[in-house]
C-alpha positions in Angstrom: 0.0 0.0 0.0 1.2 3.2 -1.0 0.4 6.7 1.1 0.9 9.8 -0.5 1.8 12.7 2.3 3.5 16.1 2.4 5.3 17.4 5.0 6.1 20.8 5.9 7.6 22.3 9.4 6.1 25.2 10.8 8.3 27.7 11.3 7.7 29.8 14.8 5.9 32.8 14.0 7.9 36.0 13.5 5.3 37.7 16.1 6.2 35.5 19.3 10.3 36.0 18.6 9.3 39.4 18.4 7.8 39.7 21.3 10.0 38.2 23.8 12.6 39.8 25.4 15.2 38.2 27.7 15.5 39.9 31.2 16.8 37.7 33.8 15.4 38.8 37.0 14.5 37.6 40.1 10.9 38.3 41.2 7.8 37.3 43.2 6.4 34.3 42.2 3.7 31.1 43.7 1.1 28.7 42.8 -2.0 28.1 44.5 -1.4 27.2 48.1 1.8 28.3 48.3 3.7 31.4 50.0 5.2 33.9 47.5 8.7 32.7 46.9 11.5 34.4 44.7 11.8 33.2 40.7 14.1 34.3 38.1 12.2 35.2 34.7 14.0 34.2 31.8 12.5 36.1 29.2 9.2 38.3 29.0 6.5 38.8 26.6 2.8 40.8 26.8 1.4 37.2 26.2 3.7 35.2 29.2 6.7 34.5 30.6 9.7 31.7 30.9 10.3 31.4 34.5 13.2 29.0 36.5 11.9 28.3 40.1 12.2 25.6 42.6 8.8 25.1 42.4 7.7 21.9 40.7 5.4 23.2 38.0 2.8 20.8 36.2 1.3 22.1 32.4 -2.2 23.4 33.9 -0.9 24.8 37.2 -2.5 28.4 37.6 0.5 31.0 39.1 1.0 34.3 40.1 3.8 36.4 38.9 5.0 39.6 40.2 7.2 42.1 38.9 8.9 45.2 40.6 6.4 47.8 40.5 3.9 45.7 39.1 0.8 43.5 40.8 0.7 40.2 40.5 -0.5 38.8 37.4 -1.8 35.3 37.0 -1.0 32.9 34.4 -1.4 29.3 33.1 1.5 26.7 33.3 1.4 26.0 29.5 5.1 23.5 29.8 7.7 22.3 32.0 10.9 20.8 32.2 12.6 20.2 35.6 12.5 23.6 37.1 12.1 26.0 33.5 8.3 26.5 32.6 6.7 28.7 30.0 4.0 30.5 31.0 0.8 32.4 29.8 -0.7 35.6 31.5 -4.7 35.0 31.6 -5.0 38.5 30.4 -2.0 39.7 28.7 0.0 42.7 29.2 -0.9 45.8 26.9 2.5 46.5 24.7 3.3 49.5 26.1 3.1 48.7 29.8 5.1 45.8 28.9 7.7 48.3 26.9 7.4 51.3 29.6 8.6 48.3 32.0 11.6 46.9 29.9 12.4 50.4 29.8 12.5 51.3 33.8 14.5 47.7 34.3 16.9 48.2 31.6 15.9 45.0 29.6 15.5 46.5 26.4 
């Protein structure tokens, strides 16, 4: 039997690499049921975050981020590997708040 099938790789849209920005800082950070402990974010985006914590972290797990100046912000645990997860703000952060913040920390 023969199957005829095409294959293609998707290529990560040009808008997420955009968006993120690497910024490697320590913040607030917990899950539900947990006291705030300190995190260090990786990289930042309006749409989420890559954080490295000593929390263990399973894809669903609801958190709570907090930068300086900012309030906490919750998010969805969308993957994890050992201590690194990626994760999505519930409502994400308007572009220029996100900018104007990059700019007070000196991540830009």
């Amino acid at each position: 039997m023969r199957i005829a099938a095409q294959l293609h790789s998707e290529e990560p849209t040009s808008d997420r690499e955009a968006e993120r920005r690497p910024v490697g800082m320590r913040v607030g950070f917990r899950k539900r049921g947990y006291d705030q402990a300190k995190a260090d974010v990786l990289d930042l985006s309006a749409k989420g975050f890559k954080i490295d914590t000593a929390m263990s972290l399973g894809v669903g797990t609801e958190v709570w981020l907090t930068l300086p100046g900012m309030t906490s912000r919750p998010a969805i645990v969308k993957w994890s590997e050992n201590f690194i997860a990626g994760c999505e703000f519930i409502e994400p952060l308007h572009i220029a708040v996100l900018e104007d913040f990059l700019k007070r920390n000196n991540s830009l």
